[in-house]
Backbone atoms as SQL, in Angstrom:
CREATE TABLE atoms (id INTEGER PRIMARY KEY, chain TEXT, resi INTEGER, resn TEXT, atom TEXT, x REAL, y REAL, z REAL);
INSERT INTO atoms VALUES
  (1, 'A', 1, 'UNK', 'N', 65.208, -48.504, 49.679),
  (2, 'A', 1, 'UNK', 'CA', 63.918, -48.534, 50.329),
  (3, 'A', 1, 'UNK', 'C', 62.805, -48.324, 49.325),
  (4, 'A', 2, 'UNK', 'N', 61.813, -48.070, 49.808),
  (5, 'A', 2, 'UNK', 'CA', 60.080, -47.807, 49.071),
  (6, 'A', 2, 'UNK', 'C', 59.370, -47.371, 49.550),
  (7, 'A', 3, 'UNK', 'N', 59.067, -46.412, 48.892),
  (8, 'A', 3, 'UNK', 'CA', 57.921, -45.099, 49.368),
  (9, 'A', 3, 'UNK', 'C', 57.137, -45.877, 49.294),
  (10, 'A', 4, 'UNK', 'N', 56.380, -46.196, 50.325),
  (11, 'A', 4, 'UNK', 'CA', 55.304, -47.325, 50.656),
  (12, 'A', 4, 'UNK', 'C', 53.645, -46.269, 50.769),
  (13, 'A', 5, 'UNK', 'N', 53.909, -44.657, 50.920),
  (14, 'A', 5, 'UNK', 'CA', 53.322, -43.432, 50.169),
  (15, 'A', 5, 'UNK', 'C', 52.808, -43.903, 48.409),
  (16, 'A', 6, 'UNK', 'N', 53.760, -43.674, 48.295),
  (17, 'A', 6, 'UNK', 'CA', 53.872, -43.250, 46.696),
  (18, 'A', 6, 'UNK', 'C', 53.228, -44.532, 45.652),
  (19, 'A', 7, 'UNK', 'N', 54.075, -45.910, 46.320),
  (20, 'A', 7, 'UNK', 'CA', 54.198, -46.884, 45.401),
  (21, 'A', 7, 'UNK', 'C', 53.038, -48.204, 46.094),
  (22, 'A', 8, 'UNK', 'N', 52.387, -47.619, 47.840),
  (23, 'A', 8, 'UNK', 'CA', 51.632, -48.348, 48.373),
  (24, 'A', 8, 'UNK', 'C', 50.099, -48.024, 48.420),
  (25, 'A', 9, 'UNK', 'N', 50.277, -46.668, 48.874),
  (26, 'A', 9, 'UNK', 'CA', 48.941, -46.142, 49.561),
  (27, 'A', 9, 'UNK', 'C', 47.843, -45.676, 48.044),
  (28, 'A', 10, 'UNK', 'N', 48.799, -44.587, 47.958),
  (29, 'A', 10, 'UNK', 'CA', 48.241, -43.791, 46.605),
  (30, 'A', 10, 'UNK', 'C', 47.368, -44.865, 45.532),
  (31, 'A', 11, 'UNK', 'N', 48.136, -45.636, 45.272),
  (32, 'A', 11, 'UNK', 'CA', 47.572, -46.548, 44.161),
  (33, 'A', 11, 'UNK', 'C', 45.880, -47.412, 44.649),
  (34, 'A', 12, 'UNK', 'N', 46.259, -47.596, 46.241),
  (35, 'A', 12, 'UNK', 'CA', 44.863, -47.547, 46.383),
  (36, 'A', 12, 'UNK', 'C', 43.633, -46.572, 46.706),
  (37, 'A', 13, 'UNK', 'N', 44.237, -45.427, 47.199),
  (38, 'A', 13, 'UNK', 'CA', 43.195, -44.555, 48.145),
  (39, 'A', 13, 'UNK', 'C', 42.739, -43.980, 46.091),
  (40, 'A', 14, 'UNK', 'N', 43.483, -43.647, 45.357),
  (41, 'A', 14, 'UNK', 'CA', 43.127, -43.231, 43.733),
  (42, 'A', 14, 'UNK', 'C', 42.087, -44.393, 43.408),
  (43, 'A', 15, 'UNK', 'N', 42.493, -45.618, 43.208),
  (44, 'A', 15, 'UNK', 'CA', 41.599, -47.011, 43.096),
  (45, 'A', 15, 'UNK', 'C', 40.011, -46.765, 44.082),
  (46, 'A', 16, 'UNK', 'N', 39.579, -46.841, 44.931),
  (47, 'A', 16, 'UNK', 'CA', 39.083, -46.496, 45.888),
  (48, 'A', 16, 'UNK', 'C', 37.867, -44.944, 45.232),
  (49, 'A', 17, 'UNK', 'N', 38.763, -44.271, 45.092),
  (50, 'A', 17, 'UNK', 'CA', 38.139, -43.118, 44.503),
  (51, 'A', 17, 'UNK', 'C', 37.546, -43.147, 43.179),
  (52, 'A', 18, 'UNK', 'N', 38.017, -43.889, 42.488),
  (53, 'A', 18, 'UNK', 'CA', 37.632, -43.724, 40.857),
  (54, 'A', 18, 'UNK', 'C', 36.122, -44.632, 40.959),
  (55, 'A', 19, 'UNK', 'N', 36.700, -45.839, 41.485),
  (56, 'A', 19, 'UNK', 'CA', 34.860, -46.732, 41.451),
  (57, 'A', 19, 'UNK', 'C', 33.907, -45.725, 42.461),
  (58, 'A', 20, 'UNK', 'N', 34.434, -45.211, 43.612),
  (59, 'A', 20, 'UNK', 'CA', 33.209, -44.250, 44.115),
  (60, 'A', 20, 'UNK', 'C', 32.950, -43.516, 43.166),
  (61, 'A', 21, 'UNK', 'N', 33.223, -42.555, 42.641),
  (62, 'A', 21, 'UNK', 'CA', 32.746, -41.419, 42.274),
  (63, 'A', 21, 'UNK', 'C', 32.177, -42.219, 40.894),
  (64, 'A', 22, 'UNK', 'N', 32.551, -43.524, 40.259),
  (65, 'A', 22, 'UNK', 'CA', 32.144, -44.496, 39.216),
  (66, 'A', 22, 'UNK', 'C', 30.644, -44.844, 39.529),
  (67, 'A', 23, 'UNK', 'N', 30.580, -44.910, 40.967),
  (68, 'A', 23, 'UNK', 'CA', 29.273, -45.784, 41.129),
  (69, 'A', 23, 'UNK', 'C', 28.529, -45.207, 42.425),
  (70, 'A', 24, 'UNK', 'N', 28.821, -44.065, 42.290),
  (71, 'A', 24, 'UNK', 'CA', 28.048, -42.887, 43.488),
  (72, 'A', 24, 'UNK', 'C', 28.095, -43.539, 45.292),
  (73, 'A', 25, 'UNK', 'N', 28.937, -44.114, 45.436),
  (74, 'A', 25, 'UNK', 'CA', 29.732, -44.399, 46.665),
  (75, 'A', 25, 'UNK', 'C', 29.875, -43.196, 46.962),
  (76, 'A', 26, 'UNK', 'N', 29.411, -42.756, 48.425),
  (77, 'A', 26, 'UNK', 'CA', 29.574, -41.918, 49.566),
  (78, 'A', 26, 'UNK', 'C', 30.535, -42.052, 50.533),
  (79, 'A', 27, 'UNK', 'N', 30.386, -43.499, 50.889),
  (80, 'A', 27, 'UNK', 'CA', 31.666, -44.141, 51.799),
  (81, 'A', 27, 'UNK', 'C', 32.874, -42.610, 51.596),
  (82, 'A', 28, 'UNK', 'N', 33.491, -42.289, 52.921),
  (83, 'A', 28, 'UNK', 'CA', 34.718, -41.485, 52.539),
  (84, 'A', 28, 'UNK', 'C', 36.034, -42.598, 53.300),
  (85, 'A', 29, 'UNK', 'N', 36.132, -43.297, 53.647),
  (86, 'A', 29, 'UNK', 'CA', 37.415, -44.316, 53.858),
  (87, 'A', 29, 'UNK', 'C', 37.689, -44.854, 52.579),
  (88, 'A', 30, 'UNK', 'N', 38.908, -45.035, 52.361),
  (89, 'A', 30, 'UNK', 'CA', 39.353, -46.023, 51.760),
  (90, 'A', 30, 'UNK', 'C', 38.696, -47.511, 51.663),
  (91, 'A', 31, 'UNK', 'N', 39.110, -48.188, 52.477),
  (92, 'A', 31, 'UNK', 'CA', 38.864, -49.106, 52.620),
  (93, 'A', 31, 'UNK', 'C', 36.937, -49.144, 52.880),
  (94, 'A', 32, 'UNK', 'N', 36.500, -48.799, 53.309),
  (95, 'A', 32, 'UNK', 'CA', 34.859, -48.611, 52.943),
  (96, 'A', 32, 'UNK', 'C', 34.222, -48.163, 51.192),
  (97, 'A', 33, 'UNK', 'N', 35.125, -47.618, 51.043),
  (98, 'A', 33, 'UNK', 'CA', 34.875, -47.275, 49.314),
  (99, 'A', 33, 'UNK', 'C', 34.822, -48.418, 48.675),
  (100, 'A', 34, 'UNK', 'N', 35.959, -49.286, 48.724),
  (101, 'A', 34, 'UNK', 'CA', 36.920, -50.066, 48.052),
  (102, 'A', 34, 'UNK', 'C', 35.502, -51.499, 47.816),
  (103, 'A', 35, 'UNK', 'N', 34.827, -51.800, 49.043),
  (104, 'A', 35, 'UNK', 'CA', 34.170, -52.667, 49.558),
  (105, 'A', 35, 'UNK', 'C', 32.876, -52.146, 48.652),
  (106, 'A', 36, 'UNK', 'N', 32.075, -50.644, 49.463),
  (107, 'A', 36, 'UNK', 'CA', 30.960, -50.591, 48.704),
  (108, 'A', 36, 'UNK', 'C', 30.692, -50.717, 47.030),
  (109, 'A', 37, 'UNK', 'N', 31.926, -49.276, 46.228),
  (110, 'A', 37, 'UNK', 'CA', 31.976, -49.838, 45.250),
  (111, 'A', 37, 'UNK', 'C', 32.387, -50.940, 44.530),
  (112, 'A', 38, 'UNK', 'N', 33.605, -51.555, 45.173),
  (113, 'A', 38, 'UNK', 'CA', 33.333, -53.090, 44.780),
  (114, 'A', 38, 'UNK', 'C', 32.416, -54.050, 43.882),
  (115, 'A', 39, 'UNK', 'N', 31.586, -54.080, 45.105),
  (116, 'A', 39, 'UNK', 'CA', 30.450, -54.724, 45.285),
  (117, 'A', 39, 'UNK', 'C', 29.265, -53.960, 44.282),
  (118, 'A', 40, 'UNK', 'N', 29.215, -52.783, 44.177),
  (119, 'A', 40, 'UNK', 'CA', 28.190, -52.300, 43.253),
  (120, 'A', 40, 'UNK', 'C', 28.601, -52.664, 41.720),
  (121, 'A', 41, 'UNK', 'N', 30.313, -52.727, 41.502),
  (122, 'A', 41, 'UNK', 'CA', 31.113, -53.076, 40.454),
  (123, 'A', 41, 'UNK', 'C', 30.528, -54.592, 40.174),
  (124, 'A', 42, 'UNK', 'N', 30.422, -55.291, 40.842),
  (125, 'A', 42, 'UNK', 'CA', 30.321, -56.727, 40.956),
  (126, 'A', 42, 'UNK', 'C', 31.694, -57.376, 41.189),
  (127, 'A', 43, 'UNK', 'N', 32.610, -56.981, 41.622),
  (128, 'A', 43, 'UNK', 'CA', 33.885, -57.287, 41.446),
  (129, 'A', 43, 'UNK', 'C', 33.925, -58.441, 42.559),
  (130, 'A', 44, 'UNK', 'N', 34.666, -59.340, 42.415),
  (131, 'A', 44, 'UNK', 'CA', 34.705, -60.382, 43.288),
  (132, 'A', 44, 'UNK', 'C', 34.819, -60.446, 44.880),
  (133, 'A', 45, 'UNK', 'N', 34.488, -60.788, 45.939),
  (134, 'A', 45, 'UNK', 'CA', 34.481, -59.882, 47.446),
  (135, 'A', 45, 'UNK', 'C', 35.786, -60.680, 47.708),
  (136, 'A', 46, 'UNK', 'N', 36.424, -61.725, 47.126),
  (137, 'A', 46, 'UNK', 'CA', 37.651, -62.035, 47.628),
  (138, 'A', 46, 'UNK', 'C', 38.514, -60.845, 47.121),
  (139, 'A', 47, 'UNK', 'N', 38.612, -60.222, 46.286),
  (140, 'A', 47, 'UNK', 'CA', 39.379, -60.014, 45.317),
  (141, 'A', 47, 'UNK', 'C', 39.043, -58.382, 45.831),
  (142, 'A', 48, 'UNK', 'N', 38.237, -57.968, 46.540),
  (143, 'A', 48, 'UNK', 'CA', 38.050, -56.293, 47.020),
  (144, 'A', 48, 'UNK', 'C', 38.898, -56.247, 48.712),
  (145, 'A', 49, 'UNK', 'N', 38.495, -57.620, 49.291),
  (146, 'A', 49, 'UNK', 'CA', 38.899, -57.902, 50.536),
  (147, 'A', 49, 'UNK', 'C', 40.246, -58.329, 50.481),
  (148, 'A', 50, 'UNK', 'N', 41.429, -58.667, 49.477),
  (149, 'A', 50, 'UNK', 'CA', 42.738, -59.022, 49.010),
  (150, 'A', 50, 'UNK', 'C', 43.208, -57.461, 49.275),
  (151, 'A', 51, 'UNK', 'N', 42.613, -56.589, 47.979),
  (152, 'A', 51, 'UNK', 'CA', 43.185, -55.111, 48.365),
  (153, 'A', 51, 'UNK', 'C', 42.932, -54.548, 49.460),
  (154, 'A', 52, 'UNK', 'N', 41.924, -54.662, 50.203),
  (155, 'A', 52, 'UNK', 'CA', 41.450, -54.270, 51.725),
  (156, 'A', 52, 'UNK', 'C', 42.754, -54.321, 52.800),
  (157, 'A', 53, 'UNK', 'N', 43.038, -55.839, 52.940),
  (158, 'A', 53, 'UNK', 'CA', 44.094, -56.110, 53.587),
  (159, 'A', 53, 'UNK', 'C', 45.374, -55.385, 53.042),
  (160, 'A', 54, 'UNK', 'N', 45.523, -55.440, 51.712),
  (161, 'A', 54, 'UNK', 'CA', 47.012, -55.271, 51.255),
  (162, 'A', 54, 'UNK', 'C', 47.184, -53.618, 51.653),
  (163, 'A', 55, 'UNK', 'N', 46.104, -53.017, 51.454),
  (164, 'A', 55, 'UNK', 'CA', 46.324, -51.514, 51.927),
  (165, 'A', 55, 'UNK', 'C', 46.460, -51.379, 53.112),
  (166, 'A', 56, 'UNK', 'N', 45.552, -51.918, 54.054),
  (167, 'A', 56, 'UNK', 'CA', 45.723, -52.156, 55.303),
  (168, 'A', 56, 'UNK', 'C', 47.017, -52.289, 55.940),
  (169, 'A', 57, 'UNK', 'N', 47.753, -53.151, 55.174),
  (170, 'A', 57, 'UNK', 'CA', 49.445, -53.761, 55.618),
  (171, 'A', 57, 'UNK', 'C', 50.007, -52.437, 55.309),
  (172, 'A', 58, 'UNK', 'N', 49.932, -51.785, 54.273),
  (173, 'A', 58, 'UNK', 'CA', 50.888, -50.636, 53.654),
  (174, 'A', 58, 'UNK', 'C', 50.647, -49.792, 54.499),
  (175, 'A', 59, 'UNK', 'N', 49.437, -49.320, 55.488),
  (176, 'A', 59, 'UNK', 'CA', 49.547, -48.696, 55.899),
  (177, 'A', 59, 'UNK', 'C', 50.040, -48.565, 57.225),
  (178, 'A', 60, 'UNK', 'N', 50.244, -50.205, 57.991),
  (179, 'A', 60, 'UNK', 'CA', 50.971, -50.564, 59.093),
  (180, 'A', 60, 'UNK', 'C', 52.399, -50.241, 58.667),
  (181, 'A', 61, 'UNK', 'N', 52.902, -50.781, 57.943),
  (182, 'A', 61, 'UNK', 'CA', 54.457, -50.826, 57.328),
  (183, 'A', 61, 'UNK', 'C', 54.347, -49.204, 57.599),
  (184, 'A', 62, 'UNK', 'N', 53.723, -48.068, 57.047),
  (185, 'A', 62, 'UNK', 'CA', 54.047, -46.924, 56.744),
  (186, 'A', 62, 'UNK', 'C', 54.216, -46.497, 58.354),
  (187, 'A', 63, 'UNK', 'N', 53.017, -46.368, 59.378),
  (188, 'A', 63, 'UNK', 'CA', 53.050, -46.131, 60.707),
  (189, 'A', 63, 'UNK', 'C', 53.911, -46.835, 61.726),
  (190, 'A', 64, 'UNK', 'N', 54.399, -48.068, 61.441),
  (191, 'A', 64, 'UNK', 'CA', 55.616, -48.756, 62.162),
  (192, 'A', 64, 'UNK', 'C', 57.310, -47.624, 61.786),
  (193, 'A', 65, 'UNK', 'N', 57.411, -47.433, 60.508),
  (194, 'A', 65, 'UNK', 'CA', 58.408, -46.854, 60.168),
  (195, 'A', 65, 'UNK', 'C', 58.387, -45.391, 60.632),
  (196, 'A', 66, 'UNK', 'N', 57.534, -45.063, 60.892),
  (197, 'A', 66, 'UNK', 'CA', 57.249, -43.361, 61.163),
  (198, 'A', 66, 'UNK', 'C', 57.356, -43.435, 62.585),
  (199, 'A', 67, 'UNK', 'N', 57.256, -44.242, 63.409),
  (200, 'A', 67, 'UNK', 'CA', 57.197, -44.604, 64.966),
  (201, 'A', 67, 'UNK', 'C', 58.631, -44.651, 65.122),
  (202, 'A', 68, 'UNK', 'N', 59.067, -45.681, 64.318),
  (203, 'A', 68, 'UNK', 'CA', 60.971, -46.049, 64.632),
  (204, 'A', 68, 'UNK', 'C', 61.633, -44.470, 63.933),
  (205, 'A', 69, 'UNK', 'N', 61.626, -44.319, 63.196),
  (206, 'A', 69, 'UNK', 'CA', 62.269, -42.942, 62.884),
  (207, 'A', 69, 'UNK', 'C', 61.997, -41.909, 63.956),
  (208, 'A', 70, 'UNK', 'N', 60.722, -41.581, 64.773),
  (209, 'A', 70, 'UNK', 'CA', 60.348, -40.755, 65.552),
  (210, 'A', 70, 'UNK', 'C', 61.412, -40.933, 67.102),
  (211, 'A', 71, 'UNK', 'N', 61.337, -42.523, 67.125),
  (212, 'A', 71, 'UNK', 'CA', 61.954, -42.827, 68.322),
  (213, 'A', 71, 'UNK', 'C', 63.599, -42.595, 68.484),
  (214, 'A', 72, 'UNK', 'N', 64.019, -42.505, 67.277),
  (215, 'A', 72, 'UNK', 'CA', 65.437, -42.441, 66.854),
  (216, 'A', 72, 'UNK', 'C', 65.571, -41.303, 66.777),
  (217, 'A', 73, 'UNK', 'N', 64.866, -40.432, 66.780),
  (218, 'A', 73, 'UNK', 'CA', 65.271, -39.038, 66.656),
  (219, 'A', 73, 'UNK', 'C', 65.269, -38.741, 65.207),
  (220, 'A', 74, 'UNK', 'N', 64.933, -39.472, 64.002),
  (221, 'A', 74, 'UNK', 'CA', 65.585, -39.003, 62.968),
  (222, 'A', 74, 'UNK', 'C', 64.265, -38.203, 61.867),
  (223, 'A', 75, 'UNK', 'N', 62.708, -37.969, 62.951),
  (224, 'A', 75, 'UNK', 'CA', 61.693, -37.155, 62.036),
  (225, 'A', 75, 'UNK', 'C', 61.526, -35.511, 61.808),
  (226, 'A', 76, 'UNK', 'N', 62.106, -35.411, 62.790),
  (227, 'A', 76, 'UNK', 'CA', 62.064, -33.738, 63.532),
  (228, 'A', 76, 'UNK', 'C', 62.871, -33.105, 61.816),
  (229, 'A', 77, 'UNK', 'N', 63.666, -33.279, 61.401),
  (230, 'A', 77, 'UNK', 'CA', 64.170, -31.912, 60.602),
  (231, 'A', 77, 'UNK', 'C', 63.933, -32.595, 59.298),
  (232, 'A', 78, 'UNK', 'N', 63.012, -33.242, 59.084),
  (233, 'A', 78, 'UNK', 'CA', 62.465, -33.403, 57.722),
  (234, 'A', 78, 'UNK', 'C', 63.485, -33.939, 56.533),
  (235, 'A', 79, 'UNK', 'N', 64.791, -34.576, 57.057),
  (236, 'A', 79, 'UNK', 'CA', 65.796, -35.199, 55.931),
  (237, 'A', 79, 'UNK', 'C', 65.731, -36.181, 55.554),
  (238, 'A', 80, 'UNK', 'N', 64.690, -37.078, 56.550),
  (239, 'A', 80, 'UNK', 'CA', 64.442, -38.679, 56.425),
  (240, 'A', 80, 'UNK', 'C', 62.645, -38.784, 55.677),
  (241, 'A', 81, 'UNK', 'N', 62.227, -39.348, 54.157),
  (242, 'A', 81, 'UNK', 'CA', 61.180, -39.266, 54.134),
  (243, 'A', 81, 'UNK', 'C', 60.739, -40.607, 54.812),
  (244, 'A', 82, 'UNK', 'N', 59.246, -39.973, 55.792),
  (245, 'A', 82, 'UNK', 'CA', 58.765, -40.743, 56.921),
  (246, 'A', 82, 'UNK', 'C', 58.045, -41.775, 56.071),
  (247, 'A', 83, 'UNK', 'N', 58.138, -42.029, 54.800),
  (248, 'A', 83, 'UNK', 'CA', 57.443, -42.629, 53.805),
  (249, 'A', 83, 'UNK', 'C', 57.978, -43.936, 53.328),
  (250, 'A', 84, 'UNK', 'N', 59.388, -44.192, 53.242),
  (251, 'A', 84, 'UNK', 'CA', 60.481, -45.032, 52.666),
  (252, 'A', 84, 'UNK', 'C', 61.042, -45.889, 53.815),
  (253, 'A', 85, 'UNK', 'N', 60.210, -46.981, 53.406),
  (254, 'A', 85, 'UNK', 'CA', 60.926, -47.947, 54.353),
  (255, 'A', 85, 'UNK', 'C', 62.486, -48.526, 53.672),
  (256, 'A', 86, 'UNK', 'N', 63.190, -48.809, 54.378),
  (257, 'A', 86, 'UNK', 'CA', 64.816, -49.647, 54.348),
  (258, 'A', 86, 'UNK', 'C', 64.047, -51.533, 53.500),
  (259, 'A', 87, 'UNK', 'N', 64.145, -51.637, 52.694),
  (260, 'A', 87, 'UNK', 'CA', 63.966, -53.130, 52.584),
  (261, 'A', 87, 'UNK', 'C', 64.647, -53.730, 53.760),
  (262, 'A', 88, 'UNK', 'N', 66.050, -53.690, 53.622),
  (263, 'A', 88, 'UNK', 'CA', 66.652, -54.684, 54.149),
  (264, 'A', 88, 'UNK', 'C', 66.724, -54.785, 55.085),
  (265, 'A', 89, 'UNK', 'N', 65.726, -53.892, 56.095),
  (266, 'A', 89, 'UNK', 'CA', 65.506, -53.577, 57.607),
  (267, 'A', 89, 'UNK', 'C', 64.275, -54.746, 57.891),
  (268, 'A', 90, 'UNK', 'N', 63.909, -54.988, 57.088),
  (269, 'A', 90, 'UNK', 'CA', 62.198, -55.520, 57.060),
  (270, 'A', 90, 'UNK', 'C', 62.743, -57.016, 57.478),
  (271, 'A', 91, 'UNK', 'N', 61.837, -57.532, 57.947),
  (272, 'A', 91, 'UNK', 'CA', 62.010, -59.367, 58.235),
  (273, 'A', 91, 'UNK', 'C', 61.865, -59.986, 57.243),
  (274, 'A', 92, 'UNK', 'N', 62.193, -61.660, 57.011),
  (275, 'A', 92, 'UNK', 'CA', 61.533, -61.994, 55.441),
  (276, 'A', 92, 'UNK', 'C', 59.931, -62.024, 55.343),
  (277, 'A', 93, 'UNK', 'N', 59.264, -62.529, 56.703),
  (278, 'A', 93, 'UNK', 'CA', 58.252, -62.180, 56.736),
  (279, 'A', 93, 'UNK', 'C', 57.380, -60.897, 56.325),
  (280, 'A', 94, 'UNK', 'N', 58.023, -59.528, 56.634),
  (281, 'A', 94, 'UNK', 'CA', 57.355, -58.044, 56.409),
  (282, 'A', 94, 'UNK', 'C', 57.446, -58.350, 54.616),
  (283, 'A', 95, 'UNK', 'N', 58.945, -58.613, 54.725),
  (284, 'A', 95, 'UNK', 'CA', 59.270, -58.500, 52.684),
  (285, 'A', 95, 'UNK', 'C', 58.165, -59.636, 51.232),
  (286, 'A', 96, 'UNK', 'N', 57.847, -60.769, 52.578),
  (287, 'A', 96, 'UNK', 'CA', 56.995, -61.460, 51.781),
  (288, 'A', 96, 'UNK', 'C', 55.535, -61.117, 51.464),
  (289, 'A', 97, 'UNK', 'N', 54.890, -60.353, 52.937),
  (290, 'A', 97, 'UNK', 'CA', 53.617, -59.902, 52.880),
  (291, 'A', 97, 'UNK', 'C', 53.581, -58.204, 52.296),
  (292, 'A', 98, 'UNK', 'N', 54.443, -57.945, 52.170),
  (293, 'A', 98, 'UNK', 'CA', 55.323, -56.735, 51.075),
  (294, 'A', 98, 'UNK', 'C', 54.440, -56.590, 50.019),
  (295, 'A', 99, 'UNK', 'N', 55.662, -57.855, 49.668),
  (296, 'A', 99, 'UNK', 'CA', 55.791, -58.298, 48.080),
  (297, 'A', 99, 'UNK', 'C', 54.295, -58.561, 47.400),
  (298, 'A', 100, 'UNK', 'N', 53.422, -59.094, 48.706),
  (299, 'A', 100, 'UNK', 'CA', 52.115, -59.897, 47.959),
  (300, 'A', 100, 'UNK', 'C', 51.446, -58.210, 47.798),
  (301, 'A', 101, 'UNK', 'N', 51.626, -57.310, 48.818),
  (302, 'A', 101, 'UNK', 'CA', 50.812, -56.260, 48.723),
  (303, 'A', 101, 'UNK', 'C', 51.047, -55.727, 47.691),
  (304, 'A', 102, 'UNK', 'N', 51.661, -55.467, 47.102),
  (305, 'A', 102, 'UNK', 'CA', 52.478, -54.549, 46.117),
  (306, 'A', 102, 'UNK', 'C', 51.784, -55.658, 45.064),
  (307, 'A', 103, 'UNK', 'N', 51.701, -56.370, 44.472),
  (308, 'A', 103, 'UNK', 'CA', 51.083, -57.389, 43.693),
  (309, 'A', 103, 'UNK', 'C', 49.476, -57.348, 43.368),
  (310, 'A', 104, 'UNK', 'N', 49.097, -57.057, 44.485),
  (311, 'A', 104, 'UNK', 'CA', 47.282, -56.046, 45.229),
  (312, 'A', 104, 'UNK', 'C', 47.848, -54.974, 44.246),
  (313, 'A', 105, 'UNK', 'N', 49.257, -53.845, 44.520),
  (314, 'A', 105, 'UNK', 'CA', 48.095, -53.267, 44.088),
  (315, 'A', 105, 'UNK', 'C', 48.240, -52.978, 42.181),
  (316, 'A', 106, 'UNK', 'N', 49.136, -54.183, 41.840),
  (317, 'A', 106, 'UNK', 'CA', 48.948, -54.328, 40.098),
  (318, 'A', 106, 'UNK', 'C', 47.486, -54.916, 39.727),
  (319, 'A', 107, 'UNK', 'N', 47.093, -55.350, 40.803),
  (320, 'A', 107, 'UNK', 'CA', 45.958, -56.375, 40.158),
  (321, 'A', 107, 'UNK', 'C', 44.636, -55.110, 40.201),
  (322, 'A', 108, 'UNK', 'N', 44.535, -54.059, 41.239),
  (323, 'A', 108, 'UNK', 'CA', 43.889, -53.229, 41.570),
  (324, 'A', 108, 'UNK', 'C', 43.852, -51.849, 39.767),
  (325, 'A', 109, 'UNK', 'N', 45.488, -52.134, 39.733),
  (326, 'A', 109, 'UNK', 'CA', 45.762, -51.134, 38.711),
  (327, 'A', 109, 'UNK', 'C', 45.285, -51.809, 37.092),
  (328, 'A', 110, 'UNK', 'N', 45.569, -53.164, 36.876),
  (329, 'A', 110, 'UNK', 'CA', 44.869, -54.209, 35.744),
  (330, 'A', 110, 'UNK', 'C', 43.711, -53.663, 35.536),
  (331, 'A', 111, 'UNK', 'N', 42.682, -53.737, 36.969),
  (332, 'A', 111, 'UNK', 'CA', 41.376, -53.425, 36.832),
  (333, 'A', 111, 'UNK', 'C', 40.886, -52.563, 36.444),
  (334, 'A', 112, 'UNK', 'N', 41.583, -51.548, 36.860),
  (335, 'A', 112, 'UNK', 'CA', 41.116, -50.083, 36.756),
  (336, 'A', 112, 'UNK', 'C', 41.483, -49.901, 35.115),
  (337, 'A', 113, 'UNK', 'N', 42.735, -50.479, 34.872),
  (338, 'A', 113, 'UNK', 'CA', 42.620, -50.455, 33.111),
  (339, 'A', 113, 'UNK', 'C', 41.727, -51.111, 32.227),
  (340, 'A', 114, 'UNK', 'N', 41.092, -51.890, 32.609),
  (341, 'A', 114, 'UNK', 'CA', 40.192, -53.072, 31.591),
  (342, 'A', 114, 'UNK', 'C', 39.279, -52.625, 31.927),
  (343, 'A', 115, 'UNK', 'N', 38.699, -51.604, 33.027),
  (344, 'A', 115, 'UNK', 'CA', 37.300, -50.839, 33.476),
  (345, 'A', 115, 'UNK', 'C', 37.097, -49.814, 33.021),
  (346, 'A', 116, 'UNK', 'N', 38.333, -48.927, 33.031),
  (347, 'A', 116, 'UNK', 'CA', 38.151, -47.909, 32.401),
  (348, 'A', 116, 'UNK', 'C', 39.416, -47.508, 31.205),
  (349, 'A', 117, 'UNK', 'N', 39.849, -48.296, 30.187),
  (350, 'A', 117, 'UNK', 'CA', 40.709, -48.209, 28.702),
  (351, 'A', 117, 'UNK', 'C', 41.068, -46.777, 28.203),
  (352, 'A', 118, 'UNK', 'N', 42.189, -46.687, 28.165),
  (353, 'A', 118, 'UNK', 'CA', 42.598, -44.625, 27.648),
  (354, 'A', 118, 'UNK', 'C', 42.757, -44.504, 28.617);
């Protein structure tokens, strides 16, 4: 599986944070950060609205899996992290719009290196 936490969310809600506090963005959402500073960045609005969605998905994937574990009984004693989806549970569809998210968020992480170097 994949901490869709660790290896989904984080990489953007950190992304998100660095251009606010970069470019005095107030916005406190994610996804409102992502947009205002963006845009104060000059960064392309396809290319802020790509990660918009892709976080968006990570964070469906994360709340779909936390629903089915809940319903199964398997959240209550804390052995299952509510974070790690099963790949091979996923449709090819979930695994393809996955795959593109997870791709969001290298391109998110590129940026943040060529913006800010060291």
């Amino acid at each position: 599986g994949i901490d869709l936490k660790m290896s989904g969310s984080v990489p953007f809600v950190d992304g998100a944070r660095i251009y606010a506090l970069a470019t005095g963005v107030t916005e406190a959402g994610t996804v409102e950060r992502l947009v205002a500073a963006g845009a104060k960045r000059g960064i392309p609005e396809h290319e802020i609205l790509a990660w918009c969605d892709a976080f968006e998905y990570v964070q469906l994937l994360r709340l779909r899996e936390q629903h089915r574990q809940a319903a199964a009984g398997e959240g209550g004693g804390g052995a299952a992290n509510p974070n790690v989806v099963p790949l091979d549970e996923l449709s090819d569809l979930d695994r393809r719009i996955l795959k593109e998210a997870m791709r969001q968020v290298r391109k998110l992480q590129q940026r943040l290196e060529l913006d800010y170097p060291g």
